[in-house]
Each structure stands twice: as structure tokens, then as C-alpha cells.
C-alpha positions as CSV (number, residue, x, y, z in Angstrom):
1,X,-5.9,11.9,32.1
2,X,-3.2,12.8,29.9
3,X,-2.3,11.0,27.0
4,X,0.9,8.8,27.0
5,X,3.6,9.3,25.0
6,X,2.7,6.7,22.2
7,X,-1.0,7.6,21.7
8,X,0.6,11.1,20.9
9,X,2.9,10.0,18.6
10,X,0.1,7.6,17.4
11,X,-1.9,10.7,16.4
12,X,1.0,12.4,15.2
13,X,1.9,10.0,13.0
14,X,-2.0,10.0,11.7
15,X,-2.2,13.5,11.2
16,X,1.0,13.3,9.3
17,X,0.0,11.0,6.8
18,X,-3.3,12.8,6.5
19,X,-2.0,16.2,5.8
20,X,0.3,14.1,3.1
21,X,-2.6,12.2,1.7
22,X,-5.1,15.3,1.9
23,X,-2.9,18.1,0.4
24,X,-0.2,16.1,-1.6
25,X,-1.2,12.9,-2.4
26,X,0.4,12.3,-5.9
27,X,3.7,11.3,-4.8
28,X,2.8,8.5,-2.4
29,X,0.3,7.5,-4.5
30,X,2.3,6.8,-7.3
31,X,5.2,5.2,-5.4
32,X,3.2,2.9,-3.7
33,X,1.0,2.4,-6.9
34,X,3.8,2.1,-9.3
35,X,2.3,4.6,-12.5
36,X,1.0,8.3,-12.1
37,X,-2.2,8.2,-10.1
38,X,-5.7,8.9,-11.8
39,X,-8.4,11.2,-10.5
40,X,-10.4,8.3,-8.7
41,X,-7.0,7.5,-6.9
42,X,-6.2,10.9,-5.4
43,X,-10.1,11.4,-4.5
44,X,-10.1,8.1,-2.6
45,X,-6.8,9.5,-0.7
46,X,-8.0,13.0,-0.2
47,X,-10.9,11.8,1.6
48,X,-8.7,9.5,3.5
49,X,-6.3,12.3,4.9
50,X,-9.5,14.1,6.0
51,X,-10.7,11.0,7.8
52,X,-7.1,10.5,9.4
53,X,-6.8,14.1,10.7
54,X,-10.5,13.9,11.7
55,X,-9.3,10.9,13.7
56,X,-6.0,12.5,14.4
57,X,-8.0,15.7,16.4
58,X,-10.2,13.7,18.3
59,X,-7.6,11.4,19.8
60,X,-5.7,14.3,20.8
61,X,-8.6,16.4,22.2
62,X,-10.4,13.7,24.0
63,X,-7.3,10.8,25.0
64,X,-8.8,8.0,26.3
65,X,-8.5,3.8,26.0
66,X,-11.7,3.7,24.7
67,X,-11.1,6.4,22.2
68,X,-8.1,4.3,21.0
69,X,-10.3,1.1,20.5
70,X,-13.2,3.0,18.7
71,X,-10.3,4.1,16.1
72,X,-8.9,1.1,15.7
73,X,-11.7,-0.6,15.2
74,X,-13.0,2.0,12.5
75,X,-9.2,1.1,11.0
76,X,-9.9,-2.8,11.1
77,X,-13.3,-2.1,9.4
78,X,-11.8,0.1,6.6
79,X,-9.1,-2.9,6.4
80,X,-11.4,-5.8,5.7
81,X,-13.1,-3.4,3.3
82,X,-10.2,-2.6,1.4
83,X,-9.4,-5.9,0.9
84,X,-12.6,-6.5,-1.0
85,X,-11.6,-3.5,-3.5
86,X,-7.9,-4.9,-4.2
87,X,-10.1,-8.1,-5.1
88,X,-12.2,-5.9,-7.6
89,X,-10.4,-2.7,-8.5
90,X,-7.5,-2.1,-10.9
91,X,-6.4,-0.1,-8.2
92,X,-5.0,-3.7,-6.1
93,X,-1.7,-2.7,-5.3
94,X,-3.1,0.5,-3.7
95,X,-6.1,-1.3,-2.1
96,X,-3.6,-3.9,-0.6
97,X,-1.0,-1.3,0.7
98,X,-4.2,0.6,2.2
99,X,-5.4,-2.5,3.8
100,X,-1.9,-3.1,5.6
101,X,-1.6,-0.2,6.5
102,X,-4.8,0.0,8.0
103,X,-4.4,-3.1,9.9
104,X,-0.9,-1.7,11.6
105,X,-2.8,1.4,12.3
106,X,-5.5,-0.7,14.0
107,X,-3.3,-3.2,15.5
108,X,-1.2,0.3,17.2
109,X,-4.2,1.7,18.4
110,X,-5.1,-1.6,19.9
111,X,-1.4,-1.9,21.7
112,X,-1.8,2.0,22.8
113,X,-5.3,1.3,24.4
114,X,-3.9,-1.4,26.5
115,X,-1.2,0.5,27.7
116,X,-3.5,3.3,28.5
117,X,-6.2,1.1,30.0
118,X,-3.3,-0.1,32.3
119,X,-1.8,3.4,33.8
């Protein structure tokens, strides 16, 4: 089965922000953060561009529903997990940002899995 149109651009879109967060994070980071990012800052987003073009590969070189699913549940788990760390960190406006994002990220892959499960 080849994938549709969305889960392609659903993994396109995840290895894009990867490759931003794994090779060029400092930007982003201090946009969205709203000072100059510190060294535990671009660590954290390093290892999540890894994790997103990890992701990113596998959804492109094995397409399925269930593939779709698996990833957005890992995305709903690093949400809810996030969440705790804005609580905690003095990193909260990244922390939230991360968490939203990672709950639209889950939420697509959800959508993109119920399109697939239906063709």
C-alpha cells in the first residue's frame, strides 16, 4: 500500500522540523522561547530533531494506519510529559509550545491513520 498524500506530507513536515531542530535549533528556540537559548535548551531539541526524523524515516519506509497511530501515540505521550516540565522547568514557555505542538502532531497522525485505515 502506498502512502496517501497527507501521511507524506505528515512526514515531510516531521522531517522538516527535525532537520531544523537537529542542525539549527537556536533560532526557533529563541523565538518561540523569547531570550537566547542555553545549552540544556538546544540539547533537549537536538535530541528531538533526531527523534522526529527517526520518526519521519519510518513512516515513510513502512506507511501504514497502524504506523500512524504508534507515532501519534508516542507524540501524545511526549505531550502529557511536556506538560509536567513547563510545570517545573524555567524553560515553560518552551515546554508548553513543545506540548502543543506535540498534541497537533498526534492529533494529525491520528486524522491521517483514519484516512488510511479507510482506503
Amino acid at each position: 500500500m502506498s502512502p496517501s498524500a497527507e501521511s507524506r506530507a505528515l512526514a515531510a513536515a516531521r522531517a522538516g522540523a527535525g532537520a531544523v531542530l537537529l542542525l539549527r535549533p537556536e533560532p526557533l528556540l529563541a523565538l518561540a522561547g523569547g531570550r537566547p537559548p542555553d545549552r540544556d535548551a538546544r540539547v533537549f531539541a537536538r535530541v528531538l530533531g533526531g527523534r522526529h526524523l527517526v520518526e519521519a524515516a519510518l513512516l515513510t519506509a513502512l506507511p501504514s494506519a497502524t504506523g500512524l497511530r504508534a507515532g501519534a501515540l508516542v507524540d501524545a505521550i511526549h505531550s502529557v510529559t511536556t506538560l509536567f516540565l513547563a510545570e517545573r522547568d524555567h524553560h515553560r514557555r518552551l515546554a508548553a509550545l513543545n506540548a502543543v505542538s506535540a498534541a497537533l502532531l498526534a492529533s494529525a497522525g491520528l486524522r491521517v491513520a483514519a484516512a488510511e485505515g479507510r482506503s
